[in-house]
C-alpha positions in Angstrom: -4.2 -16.6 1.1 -0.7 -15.3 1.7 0.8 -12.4 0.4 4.0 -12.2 -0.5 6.2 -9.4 0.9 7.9 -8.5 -2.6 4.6 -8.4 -4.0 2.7 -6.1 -2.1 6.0 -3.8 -2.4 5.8 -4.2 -6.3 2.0 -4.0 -5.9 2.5 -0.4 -3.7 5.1 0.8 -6.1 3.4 0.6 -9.4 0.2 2.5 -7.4 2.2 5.4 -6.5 3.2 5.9 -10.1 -0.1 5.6 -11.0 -1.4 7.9 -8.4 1.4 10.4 -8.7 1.0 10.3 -12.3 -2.5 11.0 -12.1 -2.1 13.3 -9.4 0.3 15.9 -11.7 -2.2 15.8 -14.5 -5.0 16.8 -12.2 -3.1 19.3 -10.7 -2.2 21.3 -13.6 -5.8 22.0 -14.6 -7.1 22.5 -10.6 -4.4 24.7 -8.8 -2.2 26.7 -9.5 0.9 25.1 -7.5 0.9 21.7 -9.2 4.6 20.8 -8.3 3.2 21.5 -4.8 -0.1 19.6 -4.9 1.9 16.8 -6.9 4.4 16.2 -4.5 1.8 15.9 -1.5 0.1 13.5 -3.9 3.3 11.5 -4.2 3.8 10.9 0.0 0.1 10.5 0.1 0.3 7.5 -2.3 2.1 5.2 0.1 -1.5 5.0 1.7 -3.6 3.9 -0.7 -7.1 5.3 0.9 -5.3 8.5 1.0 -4.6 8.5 -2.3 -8.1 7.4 -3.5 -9.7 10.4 -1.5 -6.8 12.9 -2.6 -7.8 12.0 -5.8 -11.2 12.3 -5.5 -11.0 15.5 -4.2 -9.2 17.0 -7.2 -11.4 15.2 -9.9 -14.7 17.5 -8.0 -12.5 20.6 -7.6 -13.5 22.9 -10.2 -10.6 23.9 -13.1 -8.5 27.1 -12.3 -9.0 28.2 -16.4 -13.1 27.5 -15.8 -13.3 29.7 -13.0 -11.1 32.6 -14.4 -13.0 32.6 -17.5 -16.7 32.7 -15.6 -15.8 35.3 -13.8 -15.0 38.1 -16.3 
């Protein structure tokens, strides 16, 4: 099976709004730089297995807010 050129690029593009979007909304409850960590996120799309680990890695990080609060 063949894939088209234009589709894998349309395929590519829609994941790295997904991924980017996701990305920001993870990163506003896990760091405390999440322009930062969102903008890695966004160049780290553009490889997919990047992006899946990147994620990943945010979804077990524990929340900023969680770790403030256990602490005092």
């Amino acid at each position: 099976m063949d894939i088209n050129a234009t589709i894998l690029g349309q395929i590519i593009c829609v994941w790295v709004i997904i991924a980017t979007t996701l990305t920001f909304f993870l990163t506003k409850r896990k760091t405390q730089t999440p322009v930062l960590a969102s903008v890695i996120g966004f160049f780290i799309a553009f490889i997919p297995p990047l992006s899946l680990i990147y994620i990943i890695i945010l979804v077990l990080k524990n929340d900023i807010i969680a770790n403030e609060a256990s602490e005092q």
